[in-house]
TISE-774628 format. One record per residue (C-alpha): residue number from 1; x negated, z negated, y negated. Coordinates in nm, 2 decimals. Example, Ala and Ser with C-alpha at 12.3 -4.5 7.8 and 13.67 -1.06 7.14 Angstrom:
REM residues 2
NODE  num      c1      c3      c2
NODE    1   -1.23   -0.78    0.45
NODE    2   -1.37   -0.71    0.11
***
This chain:
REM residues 522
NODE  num      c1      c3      c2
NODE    1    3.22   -0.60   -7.41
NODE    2    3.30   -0.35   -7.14
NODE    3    3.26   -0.05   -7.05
NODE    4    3.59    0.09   -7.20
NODE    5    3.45    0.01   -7.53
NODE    6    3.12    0.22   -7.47
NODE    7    3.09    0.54   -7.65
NODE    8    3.25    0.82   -7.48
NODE    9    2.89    1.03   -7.54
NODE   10    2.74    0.74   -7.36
NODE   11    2.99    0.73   -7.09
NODE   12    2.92    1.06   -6.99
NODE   13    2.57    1.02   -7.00
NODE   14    2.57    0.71   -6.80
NODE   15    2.79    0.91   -6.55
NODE   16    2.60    1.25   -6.53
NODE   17    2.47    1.30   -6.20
NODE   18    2.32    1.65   -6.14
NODE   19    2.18    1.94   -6.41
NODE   20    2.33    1.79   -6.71
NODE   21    2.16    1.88   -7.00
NODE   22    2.15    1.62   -7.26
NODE   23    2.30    1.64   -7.62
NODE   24    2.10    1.81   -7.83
NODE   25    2.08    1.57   -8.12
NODE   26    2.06    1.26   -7.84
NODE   27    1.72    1.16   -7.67
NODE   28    1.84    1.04   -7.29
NODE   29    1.57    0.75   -7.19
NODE   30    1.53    0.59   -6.82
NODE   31    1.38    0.31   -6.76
NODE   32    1.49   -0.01   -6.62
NODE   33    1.63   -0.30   -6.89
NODE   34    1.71   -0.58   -6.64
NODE   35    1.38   -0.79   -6.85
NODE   36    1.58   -0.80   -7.16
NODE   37    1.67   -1.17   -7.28
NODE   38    1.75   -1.14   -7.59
NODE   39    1.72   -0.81   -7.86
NODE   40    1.69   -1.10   -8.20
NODE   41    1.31   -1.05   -8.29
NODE   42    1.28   -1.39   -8.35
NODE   43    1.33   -1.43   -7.93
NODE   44    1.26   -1.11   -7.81
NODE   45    0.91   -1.09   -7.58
NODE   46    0.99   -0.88   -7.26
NODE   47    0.86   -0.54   -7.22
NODE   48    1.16   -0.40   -7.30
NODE   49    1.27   -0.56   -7.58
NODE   50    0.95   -0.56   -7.72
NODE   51    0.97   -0.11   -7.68
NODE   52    1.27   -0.15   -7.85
NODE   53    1.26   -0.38   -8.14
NODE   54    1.01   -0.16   -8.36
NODE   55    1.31    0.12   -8.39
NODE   56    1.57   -0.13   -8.54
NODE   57    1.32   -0.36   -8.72
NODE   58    1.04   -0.32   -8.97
NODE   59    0.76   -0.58   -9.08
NODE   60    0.60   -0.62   -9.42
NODE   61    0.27   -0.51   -9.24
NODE   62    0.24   -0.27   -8.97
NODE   63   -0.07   -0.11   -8.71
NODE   64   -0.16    0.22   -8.83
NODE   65   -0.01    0.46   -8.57
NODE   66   -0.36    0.64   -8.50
NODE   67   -0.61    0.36   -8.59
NODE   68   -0.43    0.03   -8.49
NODE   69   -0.72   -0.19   -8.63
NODE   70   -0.63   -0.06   -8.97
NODE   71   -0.26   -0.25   -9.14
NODE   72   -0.06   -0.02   -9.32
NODE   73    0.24   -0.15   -9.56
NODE   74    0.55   -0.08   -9.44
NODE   75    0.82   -0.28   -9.64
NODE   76    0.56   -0.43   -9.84
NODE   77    0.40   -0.22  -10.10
NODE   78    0.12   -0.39  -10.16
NODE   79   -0.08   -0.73  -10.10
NODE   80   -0.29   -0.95  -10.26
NODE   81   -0.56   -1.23  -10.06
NODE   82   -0.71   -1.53  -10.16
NODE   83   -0.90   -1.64   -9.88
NODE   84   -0.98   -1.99  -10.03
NODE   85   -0.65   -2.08  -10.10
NODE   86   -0.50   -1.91   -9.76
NODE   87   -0.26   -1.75   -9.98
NODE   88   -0.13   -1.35   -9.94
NODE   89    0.05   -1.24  -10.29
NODE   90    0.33   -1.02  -10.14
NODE   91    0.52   -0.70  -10.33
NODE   92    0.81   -0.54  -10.20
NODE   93    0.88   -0.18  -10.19
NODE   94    1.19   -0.18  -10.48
NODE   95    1.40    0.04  -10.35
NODE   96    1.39   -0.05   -9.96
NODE   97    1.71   -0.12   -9.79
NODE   98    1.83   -0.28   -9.49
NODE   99    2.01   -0.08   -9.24
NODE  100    2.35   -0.26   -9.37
NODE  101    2.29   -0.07   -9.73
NODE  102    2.18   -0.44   -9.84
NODE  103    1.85   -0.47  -10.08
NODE  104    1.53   -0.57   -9.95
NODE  105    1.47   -0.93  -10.12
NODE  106    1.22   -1.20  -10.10
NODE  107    1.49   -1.44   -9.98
NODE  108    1.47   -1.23   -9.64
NODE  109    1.16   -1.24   -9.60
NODE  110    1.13   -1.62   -9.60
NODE  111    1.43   -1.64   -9.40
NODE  112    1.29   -1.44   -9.15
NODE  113    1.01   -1.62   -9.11
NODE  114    1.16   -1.99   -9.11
NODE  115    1.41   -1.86   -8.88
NODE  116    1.16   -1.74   -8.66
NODE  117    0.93   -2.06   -8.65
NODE  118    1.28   -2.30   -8.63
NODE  119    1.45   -2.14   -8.37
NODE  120    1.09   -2.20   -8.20
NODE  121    1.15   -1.93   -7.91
NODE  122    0.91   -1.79   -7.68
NODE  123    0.74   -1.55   -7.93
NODE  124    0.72   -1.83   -8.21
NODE  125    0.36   -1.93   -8.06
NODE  126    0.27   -1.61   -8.25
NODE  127    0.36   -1.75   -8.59
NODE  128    0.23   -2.13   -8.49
NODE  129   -0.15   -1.97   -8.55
NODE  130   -0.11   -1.98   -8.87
NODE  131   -0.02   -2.35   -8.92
NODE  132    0.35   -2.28   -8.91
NODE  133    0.62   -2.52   -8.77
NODE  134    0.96   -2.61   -8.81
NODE  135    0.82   -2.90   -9.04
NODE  136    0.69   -2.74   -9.26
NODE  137    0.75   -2.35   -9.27
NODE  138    0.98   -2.43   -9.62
NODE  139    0.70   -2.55   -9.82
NODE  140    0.48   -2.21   -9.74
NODE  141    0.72   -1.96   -9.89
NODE  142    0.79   -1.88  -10.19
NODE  143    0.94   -1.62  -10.41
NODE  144    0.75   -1.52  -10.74
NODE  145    1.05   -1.26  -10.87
NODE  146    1.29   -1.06  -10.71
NODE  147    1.04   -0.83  -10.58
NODE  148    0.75   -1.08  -10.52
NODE  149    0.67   -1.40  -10.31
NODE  150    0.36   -1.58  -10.23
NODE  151    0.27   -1.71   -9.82
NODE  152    0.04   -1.96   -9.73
NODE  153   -0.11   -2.11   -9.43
NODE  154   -0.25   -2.42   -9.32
NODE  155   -0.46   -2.33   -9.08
NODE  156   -0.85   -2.19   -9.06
NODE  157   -0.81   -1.80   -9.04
NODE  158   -0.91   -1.55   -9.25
NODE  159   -0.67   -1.31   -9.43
NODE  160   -0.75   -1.03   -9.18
NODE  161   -0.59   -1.23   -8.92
NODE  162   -0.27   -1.37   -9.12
NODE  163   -0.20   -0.98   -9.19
NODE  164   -0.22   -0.90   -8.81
NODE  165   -0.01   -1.18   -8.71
NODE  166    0.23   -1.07   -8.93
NODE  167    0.20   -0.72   -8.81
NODE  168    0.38   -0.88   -8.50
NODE  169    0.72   -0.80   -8.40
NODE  170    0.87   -1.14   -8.40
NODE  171    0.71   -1.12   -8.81
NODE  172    1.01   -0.82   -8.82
NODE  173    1.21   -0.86   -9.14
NODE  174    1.62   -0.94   -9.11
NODE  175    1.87   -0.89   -9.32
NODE  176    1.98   -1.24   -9.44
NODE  177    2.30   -1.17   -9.59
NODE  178    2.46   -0.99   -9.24
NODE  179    2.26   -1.27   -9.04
NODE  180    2.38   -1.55   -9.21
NODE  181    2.80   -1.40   -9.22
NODE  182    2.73   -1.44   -8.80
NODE  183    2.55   -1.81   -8.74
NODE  184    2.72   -2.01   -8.54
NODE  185    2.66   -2.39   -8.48
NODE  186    2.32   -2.32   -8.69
NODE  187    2.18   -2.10   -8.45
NODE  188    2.06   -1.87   -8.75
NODE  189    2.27   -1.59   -8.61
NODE  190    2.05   -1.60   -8.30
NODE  191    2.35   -1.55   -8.04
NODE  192    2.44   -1.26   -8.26
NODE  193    2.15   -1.14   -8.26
NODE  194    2.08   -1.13   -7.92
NODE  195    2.31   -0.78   -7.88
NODE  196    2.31   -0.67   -8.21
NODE  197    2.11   -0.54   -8.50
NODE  198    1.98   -0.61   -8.85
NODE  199    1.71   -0.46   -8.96
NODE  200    1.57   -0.14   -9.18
NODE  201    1.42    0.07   -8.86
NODE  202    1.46    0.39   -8.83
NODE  203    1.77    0.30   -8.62
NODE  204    2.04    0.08   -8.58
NODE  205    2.22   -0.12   -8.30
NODE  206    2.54    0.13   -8.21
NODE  207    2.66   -0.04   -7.85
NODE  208    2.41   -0.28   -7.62
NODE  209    2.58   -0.35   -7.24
NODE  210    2.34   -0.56   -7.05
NODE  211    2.23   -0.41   -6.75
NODE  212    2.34   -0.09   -6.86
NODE  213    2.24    0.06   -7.19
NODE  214    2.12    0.04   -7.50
NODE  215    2.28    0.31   -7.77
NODE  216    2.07    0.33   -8.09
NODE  217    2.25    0.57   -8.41
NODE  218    1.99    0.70   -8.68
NODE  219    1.96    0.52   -8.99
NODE  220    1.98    0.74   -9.24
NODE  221    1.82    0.55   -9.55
NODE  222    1.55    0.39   -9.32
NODE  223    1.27    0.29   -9.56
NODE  224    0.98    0.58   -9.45
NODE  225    1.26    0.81   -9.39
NODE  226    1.51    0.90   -9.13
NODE  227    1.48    0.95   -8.79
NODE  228    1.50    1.34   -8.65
NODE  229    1.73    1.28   -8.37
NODE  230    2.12    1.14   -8.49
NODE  231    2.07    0.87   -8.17
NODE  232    1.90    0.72   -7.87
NODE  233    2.06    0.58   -7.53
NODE  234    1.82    0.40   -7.31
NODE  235    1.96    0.35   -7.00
NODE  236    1.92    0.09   -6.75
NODE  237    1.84    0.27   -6.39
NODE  238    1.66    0.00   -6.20
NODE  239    1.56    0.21   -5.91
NODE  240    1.22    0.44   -6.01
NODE  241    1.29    0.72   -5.73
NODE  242    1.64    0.75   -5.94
NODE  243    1.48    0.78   -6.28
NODE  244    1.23    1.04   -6.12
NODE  245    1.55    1.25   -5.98
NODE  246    1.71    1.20   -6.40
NODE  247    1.40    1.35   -6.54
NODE  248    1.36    1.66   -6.29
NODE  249    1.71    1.76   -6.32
NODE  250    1.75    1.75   -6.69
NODE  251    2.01    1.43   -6.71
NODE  252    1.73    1.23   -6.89
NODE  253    1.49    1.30   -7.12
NODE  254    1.21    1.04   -7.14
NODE  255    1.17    0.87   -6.82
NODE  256    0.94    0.52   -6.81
NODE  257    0.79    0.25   -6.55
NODE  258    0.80    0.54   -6.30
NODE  259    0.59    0.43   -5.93
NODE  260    0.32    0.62   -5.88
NODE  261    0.48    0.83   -5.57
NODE  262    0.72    0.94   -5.84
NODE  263    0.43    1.05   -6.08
NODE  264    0.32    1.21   -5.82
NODE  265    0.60    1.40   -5.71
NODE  266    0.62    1.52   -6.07
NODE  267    0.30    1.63   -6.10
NODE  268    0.31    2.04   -6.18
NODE  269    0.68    2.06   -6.19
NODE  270    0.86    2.29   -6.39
NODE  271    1.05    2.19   -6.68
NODE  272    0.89    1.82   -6.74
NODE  273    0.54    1.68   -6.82
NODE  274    0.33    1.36   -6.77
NODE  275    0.19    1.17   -7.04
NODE  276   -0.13    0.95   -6.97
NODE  277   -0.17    0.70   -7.26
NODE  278   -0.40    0.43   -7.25
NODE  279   -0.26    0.05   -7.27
NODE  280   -0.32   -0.30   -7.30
NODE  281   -0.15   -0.38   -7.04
NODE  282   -0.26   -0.61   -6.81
NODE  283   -0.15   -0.81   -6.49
NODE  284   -0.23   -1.12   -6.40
NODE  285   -0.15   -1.43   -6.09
NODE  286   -0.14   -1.72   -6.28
NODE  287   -0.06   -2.05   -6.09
NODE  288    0.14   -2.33   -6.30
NODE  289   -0.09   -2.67   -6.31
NODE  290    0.22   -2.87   -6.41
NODE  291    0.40   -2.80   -6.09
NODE  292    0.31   -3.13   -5.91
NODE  293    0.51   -3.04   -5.61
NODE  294    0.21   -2.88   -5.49
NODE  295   -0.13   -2.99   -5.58
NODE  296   -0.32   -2.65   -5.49
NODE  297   -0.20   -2.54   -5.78
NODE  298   -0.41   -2.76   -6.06
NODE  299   -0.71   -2.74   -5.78
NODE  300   -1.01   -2.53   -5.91
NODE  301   -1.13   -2.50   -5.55
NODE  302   -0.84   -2.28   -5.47
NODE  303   -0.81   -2.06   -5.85
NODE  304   -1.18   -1.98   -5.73
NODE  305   -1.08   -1.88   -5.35
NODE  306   -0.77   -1.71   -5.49
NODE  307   -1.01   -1.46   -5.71
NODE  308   -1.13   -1.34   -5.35
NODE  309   -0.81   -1.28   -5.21
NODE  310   -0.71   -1.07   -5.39
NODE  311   -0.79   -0.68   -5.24
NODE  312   -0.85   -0.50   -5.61
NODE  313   -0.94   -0.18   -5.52
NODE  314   -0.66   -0.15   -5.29
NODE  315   -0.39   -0.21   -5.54
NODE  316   -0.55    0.00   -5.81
NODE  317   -0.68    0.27   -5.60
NODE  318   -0.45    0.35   -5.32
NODE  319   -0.10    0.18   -5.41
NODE  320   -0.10    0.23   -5.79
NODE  321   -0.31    0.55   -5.72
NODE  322   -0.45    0.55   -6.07
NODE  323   -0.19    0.44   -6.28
NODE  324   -0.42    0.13   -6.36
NODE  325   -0.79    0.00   -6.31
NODE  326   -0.98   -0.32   -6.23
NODE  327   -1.02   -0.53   -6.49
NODE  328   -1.07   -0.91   -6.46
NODE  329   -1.08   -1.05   -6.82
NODE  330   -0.82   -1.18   -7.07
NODE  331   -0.90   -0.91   -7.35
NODE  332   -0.80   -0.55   -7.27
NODE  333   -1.06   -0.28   -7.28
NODE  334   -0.97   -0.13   -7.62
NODE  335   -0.98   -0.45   -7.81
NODE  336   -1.33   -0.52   -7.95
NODE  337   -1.54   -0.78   -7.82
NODE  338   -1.38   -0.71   -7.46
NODE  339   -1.57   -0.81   -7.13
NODE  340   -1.57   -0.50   -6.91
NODE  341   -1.77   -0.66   -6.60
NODE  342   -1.55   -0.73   -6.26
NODE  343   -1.73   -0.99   -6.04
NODE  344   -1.49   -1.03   -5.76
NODE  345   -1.41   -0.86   -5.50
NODE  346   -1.18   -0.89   -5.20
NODE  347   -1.41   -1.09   -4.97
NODE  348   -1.14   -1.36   -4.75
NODE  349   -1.44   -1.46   -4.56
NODE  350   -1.61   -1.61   -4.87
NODE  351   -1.25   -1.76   -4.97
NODE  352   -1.22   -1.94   -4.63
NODE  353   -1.59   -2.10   -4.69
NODE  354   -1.46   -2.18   -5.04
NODE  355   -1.10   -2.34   -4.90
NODE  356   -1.31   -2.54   -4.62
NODE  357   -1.59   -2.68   -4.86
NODE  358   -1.34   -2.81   -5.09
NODE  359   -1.10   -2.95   -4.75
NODE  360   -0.80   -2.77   -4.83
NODE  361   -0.62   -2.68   -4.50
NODE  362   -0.24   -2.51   -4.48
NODE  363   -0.28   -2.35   -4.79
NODE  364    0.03   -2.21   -4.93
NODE  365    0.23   -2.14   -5.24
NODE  366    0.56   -1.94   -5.36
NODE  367    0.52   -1.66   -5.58
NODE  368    0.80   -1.53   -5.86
NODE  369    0.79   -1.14   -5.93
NODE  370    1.01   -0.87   -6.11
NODE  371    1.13   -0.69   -5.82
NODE  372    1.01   -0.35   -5.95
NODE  373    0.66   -0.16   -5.99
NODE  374    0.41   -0.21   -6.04
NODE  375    0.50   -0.65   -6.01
NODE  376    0.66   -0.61   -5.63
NODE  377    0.35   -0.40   -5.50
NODE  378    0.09   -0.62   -5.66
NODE  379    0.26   -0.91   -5.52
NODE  380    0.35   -0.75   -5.14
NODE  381   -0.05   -0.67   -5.16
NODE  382   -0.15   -1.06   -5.23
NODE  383    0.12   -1.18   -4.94
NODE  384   -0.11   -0.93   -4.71
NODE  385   -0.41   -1.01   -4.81
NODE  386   -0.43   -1.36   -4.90
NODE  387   -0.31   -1.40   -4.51
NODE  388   -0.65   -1.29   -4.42
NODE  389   -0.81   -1.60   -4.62
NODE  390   -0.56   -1.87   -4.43
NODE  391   -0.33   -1.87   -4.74
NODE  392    0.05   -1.81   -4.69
NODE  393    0.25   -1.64   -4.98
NODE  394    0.63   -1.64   -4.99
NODE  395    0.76   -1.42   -5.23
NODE  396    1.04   -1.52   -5.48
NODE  397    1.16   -1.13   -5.60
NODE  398    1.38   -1.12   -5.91
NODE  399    1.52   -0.95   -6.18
NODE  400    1.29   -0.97   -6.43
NODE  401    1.52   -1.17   -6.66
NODE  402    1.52   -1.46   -6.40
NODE  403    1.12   -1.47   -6.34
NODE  404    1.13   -1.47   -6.77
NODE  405    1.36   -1.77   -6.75
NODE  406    1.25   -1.92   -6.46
NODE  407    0.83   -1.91   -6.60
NODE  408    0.96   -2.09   -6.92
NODE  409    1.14   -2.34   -6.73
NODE  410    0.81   -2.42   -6.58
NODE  411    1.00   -2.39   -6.26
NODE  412    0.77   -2.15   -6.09
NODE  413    0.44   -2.25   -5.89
NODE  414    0.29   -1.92   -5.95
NODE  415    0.38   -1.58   -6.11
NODE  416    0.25   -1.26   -6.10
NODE  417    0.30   -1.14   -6.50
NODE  418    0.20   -0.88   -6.74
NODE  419    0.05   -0.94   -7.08
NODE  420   -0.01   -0.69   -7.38
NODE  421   -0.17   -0.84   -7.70
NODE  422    0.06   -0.89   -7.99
NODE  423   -0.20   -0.70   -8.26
NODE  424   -0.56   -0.63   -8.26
NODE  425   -0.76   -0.89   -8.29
NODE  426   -0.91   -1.11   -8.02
NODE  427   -0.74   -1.45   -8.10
NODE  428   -0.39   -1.30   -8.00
NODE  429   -0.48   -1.34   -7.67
NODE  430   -0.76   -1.62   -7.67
NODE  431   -0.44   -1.81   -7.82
NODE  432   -0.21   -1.73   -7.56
NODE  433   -0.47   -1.76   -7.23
NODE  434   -0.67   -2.04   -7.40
NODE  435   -0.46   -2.26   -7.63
NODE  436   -0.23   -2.57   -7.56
NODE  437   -0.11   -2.79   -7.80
NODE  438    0.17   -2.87   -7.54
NODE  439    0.41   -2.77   -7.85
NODE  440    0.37   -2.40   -7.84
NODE  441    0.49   -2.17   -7.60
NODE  442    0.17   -2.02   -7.47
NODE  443    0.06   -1.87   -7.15
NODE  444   -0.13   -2.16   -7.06
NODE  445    0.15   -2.40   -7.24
NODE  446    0.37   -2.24   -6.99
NODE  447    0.19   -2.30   -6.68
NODE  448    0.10   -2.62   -6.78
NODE  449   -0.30   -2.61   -6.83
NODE  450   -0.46   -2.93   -7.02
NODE  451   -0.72   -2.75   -7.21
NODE  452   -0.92   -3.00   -7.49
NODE  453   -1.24   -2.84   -7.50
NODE  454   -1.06   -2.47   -7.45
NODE  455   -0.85   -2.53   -7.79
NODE  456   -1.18   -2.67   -7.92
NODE  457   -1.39   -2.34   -7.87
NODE  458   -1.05   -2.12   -7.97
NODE  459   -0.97   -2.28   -8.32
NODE  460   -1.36   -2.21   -8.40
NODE  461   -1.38   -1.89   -8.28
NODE  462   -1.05   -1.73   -8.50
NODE  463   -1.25   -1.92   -8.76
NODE  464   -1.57   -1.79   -8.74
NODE  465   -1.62   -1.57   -9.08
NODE  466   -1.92   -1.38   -8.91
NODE  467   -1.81   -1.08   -8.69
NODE  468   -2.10   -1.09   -8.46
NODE  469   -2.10   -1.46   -8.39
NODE  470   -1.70   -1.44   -8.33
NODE  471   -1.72   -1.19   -8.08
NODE  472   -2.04   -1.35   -7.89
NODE  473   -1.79   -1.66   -7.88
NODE  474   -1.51   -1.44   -7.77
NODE  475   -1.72   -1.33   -7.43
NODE  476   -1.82   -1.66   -7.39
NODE  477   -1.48   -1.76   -7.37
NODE  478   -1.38   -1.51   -7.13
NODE  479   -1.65   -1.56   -6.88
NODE  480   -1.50   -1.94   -6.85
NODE  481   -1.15   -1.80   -6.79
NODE  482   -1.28   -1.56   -6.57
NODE  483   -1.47   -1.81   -6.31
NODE  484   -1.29   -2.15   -6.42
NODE  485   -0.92   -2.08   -6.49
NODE  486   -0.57   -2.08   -6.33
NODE  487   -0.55   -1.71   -6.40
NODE  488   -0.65   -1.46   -6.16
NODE  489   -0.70   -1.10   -6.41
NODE  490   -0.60   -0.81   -6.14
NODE  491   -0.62   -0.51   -6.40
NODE  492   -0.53   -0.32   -6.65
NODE  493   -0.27    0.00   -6.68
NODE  494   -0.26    0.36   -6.81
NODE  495    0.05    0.39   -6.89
NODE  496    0.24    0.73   -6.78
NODE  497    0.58    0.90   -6.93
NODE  498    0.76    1.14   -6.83
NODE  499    0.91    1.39   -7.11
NODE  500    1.14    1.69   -7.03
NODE  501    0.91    1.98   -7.19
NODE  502    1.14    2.04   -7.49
NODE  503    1.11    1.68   -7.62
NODE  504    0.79    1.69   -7.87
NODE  505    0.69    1.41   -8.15
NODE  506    0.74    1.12   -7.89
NODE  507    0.39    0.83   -7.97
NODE  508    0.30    0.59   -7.79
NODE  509    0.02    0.34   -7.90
NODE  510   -0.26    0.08   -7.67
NODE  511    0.03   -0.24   -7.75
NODE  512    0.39   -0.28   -7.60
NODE  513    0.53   -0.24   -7.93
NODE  514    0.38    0.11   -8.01
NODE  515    0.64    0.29   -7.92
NODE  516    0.81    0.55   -8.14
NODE  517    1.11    0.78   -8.15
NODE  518    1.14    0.85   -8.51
NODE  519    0.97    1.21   -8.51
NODE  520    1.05    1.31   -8.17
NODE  521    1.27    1.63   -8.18
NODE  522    1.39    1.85   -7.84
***
C-alpha cells in the first residue's frame, strides 16, 4: 500500500502542519506506532497494538470499565461454571454481529481460540495457563447449539481465573467466515490479519500504513452500540517535542507517550489539558541467561550488583519528573496482593564489593532499548551510572519493532522492557516473570531463565482455592524475584494524556488494553 491509496481526509491530516483544526466528526491521535508487529490479536502484544486492538475487537468477557476486578459480558450473555469439571457453559448474545454484518456463532469462537493457541505467537503464553496447546485446543471446544458452547481446561485454576484470562485481548473474538476467505499457506489468515480487521469493536480497520497511521471508521452495528465519533486516525509521529507542538496548535487531538519536558511545557496552557491516570505499567532491565556469549549474564553475583547500579530516584524524580515512581516488584501497585517495599538503592560502592567478592573483573554487557521515552532515558541513566560500579553499558537503540523482534529471537544480552498485566489477577504476571516450561513464550522463557522450583511455587499458587493463603504465596514469590532474579524492577508509571479541551468521554483504565474511544465526543 502507499500513500496514494490513503484517504484523502488522512492525507491532509498527516500533512497539516500549523493551526489546523481537526474534523469535527474525526478524533486526531499522536503517538508513536514504530512498536507495532502485527494488528491480528492472536499476535499482537506491543503497547500499541495492545491500545488499539480493544476498538476493533471484542471478547466474550471483558474488565468492568470502573471496577476492573469485576468481568462484565460483552459478546457473551451469560455464563455458567463448574469448577470440578473445569468447564464454563457459554451463551452468546443472539443478535451480535461482526463488523462484516456476519452473525456471531460458536464456530468463531472456537476458531478464535484454536487459532490463537496454534499459531502459538508471543501472546499465546496467555492462553497456555489454562492447559491449552496446539495438541489439544480441539478436544476443549465445543458447540452445544447455535447460540451455545461449552470450554474446558486442563489445568488447576479456578473459574475466576479462566474468565480473566479470557478477558485478555489475544481471547478477542474473529470473524471466521472473513478470516478464513484470507488464509494463505494455513497461516489462519494471520498475514492478513496483521493490517487488517475482523472483529465486532466499536470500529473497524479503514487504512493501516506502517510507520504512518492507523485510520479506524465507526462501526455502526457494534454490539453495545456505536461509537460517537464517524472515525479515528492515529498517527505515527516518533519524535515527542513534535507530538507536544500537534496538540498545542490544534492539528491533534489526543496526544500520548509525551517526555516529561513536554508535559511540562503543557502544563497551564490554553486550549489543552493533562490527564494523570494511574497504570500498571512497569519497567524493568532484564538480562537473558541463555546468552552464553557472555556468562555475566546467568551469574547471580552480578543480577545482585546490578540492583545497586541502578540510580532510582534519579530516573523517577528528576528525569521522568513524576511521570512514574519506584517500584521494585513484579506486581503493580493496584493489583492485590502487590509488594510495595523498595530495598535498593543506588549504592555503586556496595556493587563493587559485591562484583569483587564474587571475582568478576571487566564487567560489561550490551543493552537493547526503544529509542524513545521513557526506554532511552532509563537506559542513558544505567550507561551513567552503572560506570560508577566498574560496569560498562553499550547501548543498542532501536525502533521498538526491532528490540520486539530482536528479545524474541533471544538475541539480546539484556533489555530494558515494559510490562502491563494482561487482567487482574496475580498469576498474569507470576506466569510471565516466574514460569518456564521452555515451550511458552514468557518473560522468563524469553530470556532464558531455568526455573524448576519457580514453576513449582507458581502452579500452586494460581491453584490455591484460599484467597489469603494465595496472596501470602504471591509476596513470597516476589520477594525471591526481587533479591534472586535476572530482573532488575525500576518502577512503575502514571500515565499522562494530552486532550485538546473540547475532546470529553476519552477512558483510560490501570492495563495497556483500557483504552477507549467509543464515547469520546469533541
Amino acid at each position: 500500500m502507499t500513500k496514494k491509496l490513503l484517504p484523502l481526509l488522512v492525507l491532509a491530516v498527516l500533512s497539516a502542519t500549523a493551526n489546523a483544526a481537526t474534523p469535527p466528526n474525526t478524533l486526531v491521535v499522536a503517538q508513536g506506532l514504530d512498536d507495532i508487529v502485527s494488528l491480528d490479536p492472536a499476535e499482537a502484544n506491543e503497547l500499541s497494538s495492545i491500545q488499539t486492538v480493544p476498538s476493533l475487537y471484542q471478547r466474550l468477557v471483558q474488565p468492568d470499565r470502573t471496577n476492573p476486578e469485576k468481568i462484565t459480558p460483552i459478546l457473551a450473555e451469560s455464563w455458567q461454571a463448574d469448577a470440578a469439571a473445569k468447564t464454563l457453559t457459554i451463551k452468546l448474545k443472539p443478535d451480535a454481529k461482526f463488523a462484516s454484518g456476519n452473525p456471531l456463532r460458536p464456530e468463531d469462537v472456537i476458531f478464535s481460540y484454536t487459532r490463537a493457541v496454534t499459531l502459538n505467537k508471543s501472546p499465546a503464553f496467555i492462553l497456555n495457563v489454562l492447559g491449552w496447546d496446539a495438541s489439544n485446543i480441539e478436544s476443549q471446544l465445543k458447540k452445544v447449539d447455535d447460540h451455545t458452547l461449552t470450554l474446558h481446561w486442563t489445568a488447576d485454576v479456578s473459574p475466576s481465573v479462566a474468565l480473566n484470562i479470557l478477558s485478555t485481548p489475544i481471547a478477542s473474538i474473529v470473524d471466521q467466515k472473513l478470516v478464513s476467505a484470507n488464509v494463505k499457506d494455513n497461516d489462519f489468515g494471520n498475514a492478513w490479519l496483521k493490517m487488517h480487521s475482523a472483529g465486532s469493536g466499536a470500529f473497524k480497520m479503514r487504512v493501516y500504513q506502517p510507520h504512518q497511521a492507523i485510520v479506524l471508521e465507526a462501526n455502526e452495528t457494534a454490539p453495545g452500540g456505536a461509537p460517537k465519533l464517524k472515525s479515528i486516525i492515529i498517527k505515527n509521529v516518533p519524535d515527542p517535542a513534535s507530538r507536544r507542538l500537534l496538540i498545542q496548535q490544534g492539528d491533534a487531538d489526543v496526544a500520548r507517550d509525551l517526555g516529561a519536558d513536554q508535559i511540562s511545557a503543557l502544563e497551564g496552557k490554553a486550549g489543552v489539558k493533562v490527564l494523570s491516570i494511574p497504570s500498571a505499567e512497569q519497567n524493568y532491565l532484564v538480562f537473558n541467561t541463555g546468552n552464553s556469549a557472555n556468562p555475566l549474564l546467568y551469574n547471580p553475583a552480578f543480577w545482585e550488583a546490578s540492583r545497586w547500579l541502578v540510580d532510582y530516584d534519579g530516573i523517577t524524580k528528576n528525569l521522568l519528573k513524576g511521570q512514574y515512581f519506584v517500584h521494585q516488584s513484579f506486581l503493580p501497585v493496584g493489583l492485590p496482593g502487590a509488594l510495595e517495599d523498595n530495598p535498593f538503592k543506588f549504592d555503586p560502592a556496595k556493587a563493587k564489593e559485591i562484583l569483587a567478592k564474587a571475582g568478576i573483573k571487566d564487567a560489561h554487557f550490551t543493552l537493547d532499548v526503544e529509542n524513545k521515552p521513557p526506554f532511552i532515558t532509563i537506559a542513558q541513566s544505567m550507561q551513567a551510572s552503572f560506570a560508577q560500579g566498574g560496569v560498562k553499558v553499550d547501548l543498542l537503540p532501536a525502533a521498538g519493532s526491532q528490540v520486539y523482534a530482536r528479545v524474541r529471537a533471544k538475541q539480546h544480552q539484556a533489555a530494558i522492557r515494559l510490562w502491563i498485566p494482561d487482567y487482574f489477577d496475580a498469576h498474569s504476571n507470576a506466569s510471565a516473570f516466574a514460569w518456564n516450561d521452555g515451550k511458552s513464550s514468557t518473560v522468563a522463557g524469553l530470556n532464558g531463565w531455568k526455573i524448576p522450583e519457580l514453576n513449582k511455587a507458581t502452579l500452586a499458587a494460581v491453584a490455591e482455592p484460599d484467597p489469603a493463603k494465595r496472596l501470602d504465596l504471591y509476596k513470597k514469590m516476589q520477594e525471591e524475584l526481587q533479591h534472586n532474579s535476572p530482573y532488575v524492577f525500576v518502577d512503575q508509571g502514571k500515565t499522562q494524556i494530552v486532550v485538546r479541551d473540547n475532546v470529553k468521554g476519552y477512558q483510560q483504565g490501570l492495563n495497556a488494553d483500557m483504552v477507549w474511544y467509543d464515547n469520546v465526543t469533541k
